[in-house]
C-alpha positions in Angstrom: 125.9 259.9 224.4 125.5 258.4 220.6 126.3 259.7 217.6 125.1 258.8 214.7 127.6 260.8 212.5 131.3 259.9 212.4 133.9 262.4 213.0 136.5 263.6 211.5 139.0 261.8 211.8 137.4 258.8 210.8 135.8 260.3 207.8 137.7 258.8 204.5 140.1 261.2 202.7 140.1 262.5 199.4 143.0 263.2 196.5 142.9 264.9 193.2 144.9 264.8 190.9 145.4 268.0 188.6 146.4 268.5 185.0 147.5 272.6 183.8 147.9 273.1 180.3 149.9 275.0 178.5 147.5 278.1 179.0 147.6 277.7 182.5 144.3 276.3 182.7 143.8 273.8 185.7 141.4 271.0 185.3 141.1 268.2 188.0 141.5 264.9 186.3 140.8 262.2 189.0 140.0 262.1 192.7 141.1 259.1 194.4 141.1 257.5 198.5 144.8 257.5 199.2 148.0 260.4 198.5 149.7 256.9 197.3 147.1 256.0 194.2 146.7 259.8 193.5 150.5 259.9 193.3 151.1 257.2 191.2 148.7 258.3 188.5 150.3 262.0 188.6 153.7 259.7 187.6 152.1 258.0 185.1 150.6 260.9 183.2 153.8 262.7 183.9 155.8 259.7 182.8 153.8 259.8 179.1 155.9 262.9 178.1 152.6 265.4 178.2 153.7 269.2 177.8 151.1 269.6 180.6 152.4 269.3 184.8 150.1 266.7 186.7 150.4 267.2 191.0 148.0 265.8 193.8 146.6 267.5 196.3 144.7 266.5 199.4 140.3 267.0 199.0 138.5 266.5 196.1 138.1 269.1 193.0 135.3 272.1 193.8 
């Protein structure tokens, strides 16, 4: 049988990267295809000397 939907684990992944502020306030600043792209932009926010944290996680921002 065909299927015109692919499945999961072909499906492309998705990465945000997050920004919290002083306040605690989260705000998702990019989302991006691979952990290694979302990564590297967490370092380089990180590596500007910001007061806020910067991580990745895995799915894009609700």
């Amino acid at each position: 049988m065909c299927s015109w939907r692919t499945s999961r684990e072909t499906e492309p992944e998705s990465w945000t990267v997050w920004r919290q502020d002083d306040h605690g306030n989260r705000f998702p600043m990019d989302v991006l295809a691979t952990e290694r792209t979302a990564r590297c932009l967490a370092n380089l926010y990180e590596a500007r000397a910001h007061k806020q944290s910067y991580w990745v996680e895995r799915g894009s921002a609700p």
